[in-house]
N, C-alpha and C positions, 0 to 999 in steps of 0.2 A: 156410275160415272156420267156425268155430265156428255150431249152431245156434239158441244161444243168443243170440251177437251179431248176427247175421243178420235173430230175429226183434227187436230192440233197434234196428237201425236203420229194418228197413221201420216201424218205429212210427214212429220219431223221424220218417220222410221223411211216414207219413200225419198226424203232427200237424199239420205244415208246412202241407202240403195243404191239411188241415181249417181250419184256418185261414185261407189265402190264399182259400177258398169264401167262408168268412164274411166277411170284408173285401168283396170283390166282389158277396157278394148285398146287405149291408149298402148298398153306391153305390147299386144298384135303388131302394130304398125315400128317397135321399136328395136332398133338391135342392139347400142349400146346395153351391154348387161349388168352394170351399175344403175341405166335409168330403170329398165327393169324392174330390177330387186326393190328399188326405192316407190316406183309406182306399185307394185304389188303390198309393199308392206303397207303402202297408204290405204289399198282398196281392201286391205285386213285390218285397220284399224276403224276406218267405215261400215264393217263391216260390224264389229264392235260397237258401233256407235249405236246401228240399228238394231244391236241385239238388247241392248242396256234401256230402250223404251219398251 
């Protein structure tokens, strides 16, 4: 594989990442438990995102 696609997707998989953090620490601060649930299933689908590179 190419080194330029190589660094291309470890990005794409730390965006994913970076993201699925922010969703999760986002729950910490929240009490509403509908927001919640909806930020977690996002930081579970990012989570997905990064697993699928």
């Amino acid at each position: 594989m190419q080194p330029e696609l190589k660094a291309a997707i470890r990005k794409m998989i730390q965006v994913e990442l970076d993201a699925m953090h922010y969703y999760l620490k986002a729950t910490e601060l929240m009490q509403d438990e509908g927001a919640i649930f909806h930020f977690t299933l996002l930081a579970e689908e990012e989570r997905e995102h990064a697993h699928s590179f």
